[in-house]
Z-matrix of the N, CA and C atoms (Angstrom, degrees):
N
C 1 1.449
C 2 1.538 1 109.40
N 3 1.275 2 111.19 1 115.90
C 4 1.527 3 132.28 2 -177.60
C 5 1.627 4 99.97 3 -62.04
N 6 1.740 5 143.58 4 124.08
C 7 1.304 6 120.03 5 147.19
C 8 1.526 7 108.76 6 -111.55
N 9 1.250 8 84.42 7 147.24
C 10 1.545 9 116.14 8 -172.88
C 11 1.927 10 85.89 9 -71.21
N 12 1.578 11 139.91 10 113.37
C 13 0.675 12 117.77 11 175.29
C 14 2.146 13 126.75 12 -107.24
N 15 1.114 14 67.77 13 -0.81
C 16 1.711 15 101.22 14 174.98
C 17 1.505 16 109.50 15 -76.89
N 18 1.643 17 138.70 16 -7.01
C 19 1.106 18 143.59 17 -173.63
C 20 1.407 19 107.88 18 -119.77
N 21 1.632 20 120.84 19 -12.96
C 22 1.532 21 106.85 20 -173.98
C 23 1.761 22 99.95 21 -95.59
N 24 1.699 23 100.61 22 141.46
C 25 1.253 24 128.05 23 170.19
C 26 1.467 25 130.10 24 -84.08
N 27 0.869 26 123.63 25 157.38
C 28 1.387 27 135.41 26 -166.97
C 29 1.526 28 107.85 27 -74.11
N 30 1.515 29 119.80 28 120.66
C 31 1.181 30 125.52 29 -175.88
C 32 1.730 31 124.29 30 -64.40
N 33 1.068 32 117.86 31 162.86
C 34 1.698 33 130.56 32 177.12
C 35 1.537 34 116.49 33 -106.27
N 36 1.520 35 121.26 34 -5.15
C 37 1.380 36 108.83 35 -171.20
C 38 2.149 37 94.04 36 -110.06
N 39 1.141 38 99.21 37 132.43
C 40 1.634 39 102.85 38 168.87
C 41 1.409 40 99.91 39 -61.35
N 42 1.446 41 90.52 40 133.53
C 43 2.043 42 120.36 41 157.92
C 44 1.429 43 108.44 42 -48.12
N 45 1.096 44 80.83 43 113.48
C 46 2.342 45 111.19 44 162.05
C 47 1.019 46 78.06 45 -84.90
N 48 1.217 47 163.09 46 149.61
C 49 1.535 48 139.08 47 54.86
C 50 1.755 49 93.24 48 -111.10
N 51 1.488 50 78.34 49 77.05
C 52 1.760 51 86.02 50 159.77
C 53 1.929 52 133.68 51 16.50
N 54 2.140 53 82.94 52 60.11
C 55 1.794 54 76.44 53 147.94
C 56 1.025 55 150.56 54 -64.09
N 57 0.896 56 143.64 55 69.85
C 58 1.419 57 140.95 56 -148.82
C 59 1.656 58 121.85 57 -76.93
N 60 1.307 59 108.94 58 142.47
C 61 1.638 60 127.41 59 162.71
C 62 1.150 61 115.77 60 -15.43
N 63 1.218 62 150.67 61 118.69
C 64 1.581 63 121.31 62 159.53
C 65 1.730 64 100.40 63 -91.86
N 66 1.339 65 94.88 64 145.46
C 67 1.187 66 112.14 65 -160.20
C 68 1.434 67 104.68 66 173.11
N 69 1.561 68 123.39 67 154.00
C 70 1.818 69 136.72 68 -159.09
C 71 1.852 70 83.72 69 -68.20
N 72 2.299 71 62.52 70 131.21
C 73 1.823 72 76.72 71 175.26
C 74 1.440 73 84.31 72 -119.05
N 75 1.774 74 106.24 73 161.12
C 76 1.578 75 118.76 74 177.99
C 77 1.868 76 89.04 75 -95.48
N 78 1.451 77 106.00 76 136.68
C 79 1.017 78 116.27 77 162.61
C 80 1.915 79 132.42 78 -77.03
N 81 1.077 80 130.98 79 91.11
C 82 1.714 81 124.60 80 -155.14
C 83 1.546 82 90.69 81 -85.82
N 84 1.521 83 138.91 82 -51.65
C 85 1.346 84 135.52 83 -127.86
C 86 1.405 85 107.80 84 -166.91
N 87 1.312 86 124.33 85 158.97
C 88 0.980 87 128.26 86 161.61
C 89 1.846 88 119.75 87 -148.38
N 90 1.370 89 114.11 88 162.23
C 91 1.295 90 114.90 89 166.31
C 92 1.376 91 124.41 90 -141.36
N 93 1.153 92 125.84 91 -173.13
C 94 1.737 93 119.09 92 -162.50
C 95 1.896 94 88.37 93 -164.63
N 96 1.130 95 105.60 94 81.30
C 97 1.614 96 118.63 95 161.07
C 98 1.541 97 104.04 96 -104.05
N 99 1.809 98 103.91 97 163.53
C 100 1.257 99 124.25 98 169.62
C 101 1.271 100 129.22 99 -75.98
N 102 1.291 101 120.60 100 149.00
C 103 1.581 102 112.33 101 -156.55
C 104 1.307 103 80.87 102 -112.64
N 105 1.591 104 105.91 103 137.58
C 106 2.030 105 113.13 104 162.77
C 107 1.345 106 129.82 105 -111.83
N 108 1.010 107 152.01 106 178.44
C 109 1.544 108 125.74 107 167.64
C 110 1.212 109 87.39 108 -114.42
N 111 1.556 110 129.51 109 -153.78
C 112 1.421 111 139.72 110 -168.61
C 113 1.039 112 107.26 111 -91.54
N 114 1.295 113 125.85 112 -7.01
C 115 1.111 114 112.59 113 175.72
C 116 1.526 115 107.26 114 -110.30
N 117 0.638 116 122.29 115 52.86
C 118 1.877 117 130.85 116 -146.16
C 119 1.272 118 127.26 117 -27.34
N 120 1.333 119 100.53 118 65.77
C 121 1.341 120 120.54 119 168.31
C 122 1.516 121 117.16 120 -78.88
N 123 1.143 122 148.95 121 157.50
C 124 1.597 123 154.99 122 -173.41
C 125 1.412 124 101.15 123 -74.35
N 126 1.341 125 129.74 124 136.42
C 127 1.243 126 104.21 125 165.26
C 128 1.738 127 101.78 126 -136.75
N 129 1.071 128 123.54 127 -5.21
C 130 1.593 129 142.55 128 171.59
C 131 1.345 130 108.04 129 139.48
N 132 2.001 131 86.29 130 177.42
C 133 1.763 132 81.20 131 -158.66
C 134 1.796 133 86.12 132 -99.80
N 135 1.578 134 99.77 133 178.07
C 136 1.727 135 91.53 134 -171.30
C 137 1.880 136 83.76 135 -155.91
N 138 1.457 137 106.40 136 126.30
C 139 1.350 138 135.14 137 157.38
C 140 1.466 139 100.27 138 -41.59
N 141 1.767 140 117.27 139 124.94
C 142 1.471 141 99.11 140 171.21
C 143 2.016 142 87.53 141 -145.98
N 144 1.432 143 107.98 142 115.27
C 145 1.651 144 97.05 143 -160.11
C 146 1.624 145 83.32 144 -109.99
N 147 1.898 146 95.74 145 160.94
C 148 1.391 147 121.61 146 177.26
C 149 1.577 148 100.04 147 -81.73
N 150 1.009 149 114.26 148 139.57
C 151 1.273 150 131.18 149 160.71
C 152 1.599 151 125.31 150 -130.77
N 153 1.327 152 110.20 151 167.31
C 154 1.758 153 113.02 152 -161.26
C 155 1.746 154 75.11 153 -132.06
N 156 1.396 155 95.36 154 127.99
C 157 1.882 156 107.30 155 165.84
C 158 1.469 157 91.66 156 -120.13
N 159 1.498 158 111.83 157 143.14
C 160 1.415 159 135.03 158 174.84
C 161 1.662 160 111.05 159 -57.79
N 162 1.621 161 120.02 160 -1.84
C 163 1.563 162 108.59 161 -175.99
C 164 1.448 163 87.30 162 -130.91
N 165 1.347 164 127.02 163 55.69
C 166 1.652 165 106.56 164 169.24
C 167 1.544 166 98.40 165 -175.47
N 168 1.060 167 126.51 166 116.84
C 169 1.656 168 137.57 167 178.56
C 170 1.733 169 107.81 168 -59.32
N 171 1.180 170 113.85 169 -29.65
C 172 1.227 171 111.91 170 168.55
C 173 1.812 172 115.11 171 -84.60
N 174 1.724 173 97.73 172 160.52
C 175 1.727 174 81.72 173 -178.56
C 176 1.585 175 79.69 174 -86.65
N 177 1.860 176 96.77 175 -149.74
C 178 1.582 177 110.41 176 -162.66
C 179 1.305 178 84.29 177 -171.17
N 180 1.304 179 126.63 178 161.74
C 181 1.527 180 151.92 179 -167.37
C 182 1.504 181 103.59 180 -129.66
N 183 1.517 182 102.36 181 158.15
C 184 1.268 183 105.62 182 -177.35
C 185 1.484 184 89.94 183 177.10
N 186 1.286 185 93.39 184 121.09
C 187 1.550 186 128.09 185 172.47
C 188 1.653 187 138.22 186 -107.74
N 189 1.484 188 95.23 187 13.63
C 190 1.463 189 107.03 188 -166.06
C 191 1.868 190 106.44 189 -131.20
N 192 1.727 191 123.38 190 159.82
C 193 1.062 192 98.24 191 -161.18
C 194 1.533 193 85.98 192 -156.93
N 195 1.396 194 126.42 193 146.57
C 196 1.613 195 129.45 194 -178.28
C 197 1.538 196 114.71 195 -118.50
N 198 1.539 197 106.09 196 113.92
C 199 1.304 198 86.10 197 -162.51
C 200 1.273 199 103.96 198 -147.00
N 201 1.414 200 118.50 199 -178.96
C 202 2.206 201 110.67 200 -160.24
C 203 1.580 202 84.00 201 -87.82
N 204 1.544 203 102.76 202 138.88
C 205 1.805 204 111.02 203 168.94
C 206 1.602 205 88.51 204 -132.32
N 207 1.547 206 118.52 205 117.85
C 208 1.341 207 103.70 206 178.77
C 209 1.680 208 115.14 207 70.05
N 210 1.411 209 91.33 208 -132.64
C 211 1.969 210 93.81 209 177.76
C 212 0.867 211 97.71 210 -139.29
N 213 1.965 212 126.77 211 56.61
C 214 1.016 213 142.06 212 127.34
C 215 1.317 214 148.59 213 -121.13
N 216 0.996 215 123.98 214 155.23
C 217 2.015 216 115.85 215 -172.12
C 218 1.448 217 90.41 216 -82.99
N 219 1.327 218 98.63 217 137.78
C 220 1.832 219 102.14 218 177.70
C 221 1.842 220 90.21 219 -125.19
N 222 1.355 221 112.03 220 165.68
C 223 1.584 222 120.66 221 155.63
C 224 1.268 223 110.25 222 -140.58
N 225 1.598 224 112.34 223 125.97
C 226 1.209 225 127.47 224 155.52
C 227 1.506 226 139.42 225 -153.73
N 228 1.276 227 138.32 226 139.42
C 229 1.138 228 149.75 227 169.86
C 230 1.611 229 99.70 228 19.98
N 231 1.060 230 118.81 229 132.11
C 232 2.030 231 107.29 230 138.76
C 233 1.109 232 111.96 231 -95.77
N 234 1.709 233 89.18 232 95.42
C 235 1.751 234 101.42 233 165.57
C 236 1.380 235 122.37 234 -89.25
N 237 0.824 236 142.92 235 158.97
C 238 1.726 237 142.56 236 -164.35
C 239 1.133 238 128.41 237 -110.21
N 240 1.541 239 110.25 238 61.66
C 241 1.908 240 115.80 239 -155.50
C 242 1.336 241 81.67 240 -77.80
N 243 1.311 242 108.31 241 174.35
C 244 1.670 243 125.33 242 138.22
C 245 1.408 244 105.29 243 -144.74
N 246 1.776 245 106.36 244 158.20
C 247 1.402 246 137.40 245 -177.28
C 248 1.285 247 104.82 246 -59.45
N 249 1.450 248 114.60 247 -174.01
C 250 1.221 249 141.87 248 175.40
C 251 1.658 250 114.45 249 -71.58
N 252 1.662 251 104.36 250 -22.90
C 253 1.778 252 118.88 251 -177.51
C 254 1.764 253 99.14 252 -99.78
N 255 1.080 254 115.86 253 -4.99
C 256 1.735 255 117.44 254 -174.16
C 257 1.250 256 112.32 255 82.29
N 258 1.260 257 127.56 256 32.07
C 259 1.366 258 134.02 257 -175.93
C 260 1.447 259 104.36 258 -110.54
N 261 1.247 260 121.20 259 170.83
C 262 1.602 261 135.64 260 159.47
C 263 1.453 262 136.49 261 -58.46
N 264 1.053 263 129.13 262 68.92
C 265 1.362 264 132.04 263 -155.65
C 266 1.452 265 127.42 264 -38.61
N 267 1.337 266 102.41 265 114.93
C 268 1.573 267 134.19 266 -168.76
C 269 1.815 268 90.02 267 -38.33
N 270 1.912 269 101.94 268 128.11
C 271 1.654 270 94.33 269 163.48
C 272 1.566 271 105.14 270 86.66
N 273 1.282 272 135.60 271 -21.04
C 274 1.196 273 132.85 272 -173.13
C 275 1.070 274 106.20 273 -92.71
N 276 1.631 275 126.33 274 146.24
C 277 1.470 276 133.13 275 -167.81
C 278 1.113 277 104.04 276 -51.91
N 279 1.264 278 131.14 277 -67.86
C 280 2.197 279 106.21 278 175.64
C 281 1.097 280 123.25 279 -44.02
N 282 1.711 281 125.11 280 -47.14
C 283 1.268 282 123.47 281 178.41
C 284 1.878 283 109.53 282 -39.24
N 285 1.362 284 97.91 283 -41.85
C 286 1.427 285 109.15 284 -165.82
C 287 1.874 286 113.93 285 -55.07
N 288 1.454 287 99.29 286 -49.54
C 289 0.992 288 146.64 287 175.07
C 290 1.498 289 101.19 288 -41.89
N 291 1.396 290 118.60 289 -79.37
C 292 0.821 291 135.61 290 -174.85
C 293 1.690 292 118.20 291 -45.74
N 294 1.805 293 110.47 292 -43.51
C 295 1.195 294 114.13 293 168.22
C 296 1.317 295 135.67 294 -64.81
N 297 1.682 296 104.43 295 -42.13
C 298 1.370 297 124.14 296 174.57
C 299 1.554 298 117.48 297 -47.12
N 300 1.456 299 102.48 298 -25.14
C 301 2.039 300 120.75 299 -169.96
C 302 1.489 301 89.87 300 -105.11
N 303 1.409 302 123.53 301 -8.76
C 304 1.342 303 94.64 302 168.41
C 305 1.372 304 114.72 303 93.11
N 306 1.435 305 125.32 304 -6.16
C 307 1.413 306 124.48 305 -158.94
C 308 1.894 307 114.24 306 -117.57
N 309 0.985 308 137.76 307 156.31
C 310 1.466 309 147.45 308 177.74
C 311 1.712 310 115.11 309 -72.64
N 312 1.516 311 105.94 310 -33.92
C 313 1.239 312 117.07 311 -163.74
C 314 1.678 313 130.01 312 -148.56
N 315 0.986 314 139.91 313 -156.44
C 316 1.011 315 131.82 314 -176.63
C 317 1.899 316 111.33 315 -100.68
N 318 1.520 317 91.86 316 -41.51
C 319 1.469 318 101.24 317 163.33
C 320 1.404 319 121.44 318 -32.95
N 321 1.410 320 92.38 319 -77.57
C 322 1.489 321 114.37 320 -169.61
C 323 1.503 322 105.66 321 -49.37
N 324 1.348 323 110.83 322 20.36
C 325 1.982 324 89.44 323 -173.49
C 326 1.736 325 87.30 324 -115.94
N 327 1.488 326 120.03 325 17.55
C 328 1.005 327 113.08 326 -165.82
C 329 1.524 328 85.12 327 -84.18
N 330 1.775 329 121.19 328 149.95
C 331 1.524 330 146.07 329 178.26
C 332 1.523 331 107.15 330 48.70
N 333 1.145 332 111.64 331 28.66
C 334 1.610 333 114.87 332 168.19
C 335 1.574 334 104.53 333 -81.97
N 336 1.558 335 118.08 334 156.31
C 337 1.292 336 127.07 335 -171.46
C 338 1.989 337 102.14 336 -116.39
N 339 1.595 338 98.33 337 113.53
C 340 1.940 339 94.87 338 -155.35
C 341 1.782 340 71.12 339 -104.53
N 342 1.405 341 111.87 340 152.17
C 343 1.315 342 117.81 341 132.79
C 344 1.349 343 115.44 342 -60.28
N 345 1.703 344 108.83 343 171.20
C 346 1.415 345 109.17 344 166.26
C 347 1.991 346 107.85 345 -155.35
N 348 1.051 347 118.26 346 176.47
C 349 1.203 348 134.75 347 -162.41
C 350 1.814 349 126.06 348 -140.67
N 351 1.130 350 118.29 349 134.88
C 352 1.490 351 112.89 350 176.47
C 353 1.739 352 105.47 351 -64.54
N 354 1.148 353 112.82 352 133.15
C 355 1.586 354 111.03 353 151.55
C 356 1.577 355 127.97 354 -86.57
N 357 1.164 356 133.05 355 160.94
C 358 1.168 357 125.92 356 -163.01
C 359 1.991 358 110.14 357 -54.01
N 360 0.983 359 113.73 358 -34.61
C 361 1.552 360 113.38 359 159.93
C 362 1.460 361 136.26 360 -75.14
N 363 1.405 362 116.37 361 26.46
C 364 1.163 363 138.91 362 -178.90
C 365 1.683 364 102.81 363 66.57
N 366 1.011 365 151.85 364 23.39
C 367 1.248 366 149.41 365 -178.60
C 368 1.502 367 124.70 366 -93.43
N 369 1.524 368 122.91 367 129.41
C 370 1.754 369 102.13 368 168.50
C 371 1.182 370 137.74 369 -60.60
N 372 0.734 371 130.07 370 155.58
C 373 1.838 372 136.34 371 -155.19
C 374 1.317 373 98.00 372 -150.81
N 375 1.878 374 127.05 373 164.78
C 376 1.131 375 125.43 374 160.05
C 377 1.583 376 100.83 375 -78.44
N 378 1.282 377 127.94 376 175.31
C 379 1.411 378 154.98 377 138.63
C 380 1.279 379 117.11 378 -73.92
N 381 1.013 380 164.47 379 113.42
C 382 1.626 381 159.00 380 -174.35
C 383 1.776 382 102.18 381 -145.13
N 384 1.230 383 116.27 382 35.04
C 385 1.581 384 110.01 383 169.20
C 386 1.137 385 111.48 384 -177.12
């Protein structure tokens, strides 16, 4: 079936694809893959953990995190630098992340309960401040 795609109009019913509440997510999992652009070049690796939200049978991921820089709320990625000692770089949105939950490591964030927050594109995010 051929569609004519130049003739379909703009719909009337609001998007389900599950906006969700922000509100404490249980943390189950996490991972640390490479980020590519389209042209698939490397561009770093970035923390992106499973989470279980109380309004959705499926989990959901979330890789992004809002947090005090200065005397401002910043949002960005948890990307997964490390220092010059092989550690997590002091001040960086996971680092941040990481403190706000209370935890040493990436492990340890396993079954922790994070708040979370809309980002300016309607998306969940952690809270970390």
């Amino acid at each position: 079936m051929q569609t004519d795609f130049g003739k379909i109009g703009i719909g009337t019913k609001e998007s389900s694809s599950g906006k969700l509440e922000a509100t404490k997510v249980k943390i189950l999992g996490f991972k640390v893959e490479m980020q590519r652009t389209k042209e698939k070049v490397d561009v770093g690796e970035k923390v992106t953990f499973t989470c279980k939200h109380p309004a959705k049978e499926e989990t959901i991921e979330i890789s992004s995190v809002a947090y005090r820089k200065g005397k401002e709320i910043k949002n960005s990625g948890t990307w997964f630098k490390l220092d010059d000692e092989q550690k997590i770089v002091k001040g960086s949105a996971l680092a941040c992340l990481l403190t706000s939950i209370k935890v040493n490591n990436l492990e340890e964030t396993t079954g922790k309960e994070v708040d979370t927050e809309l980002d300016e594109k309607g998306y969940l995010c952690f809270k970390a401040y």
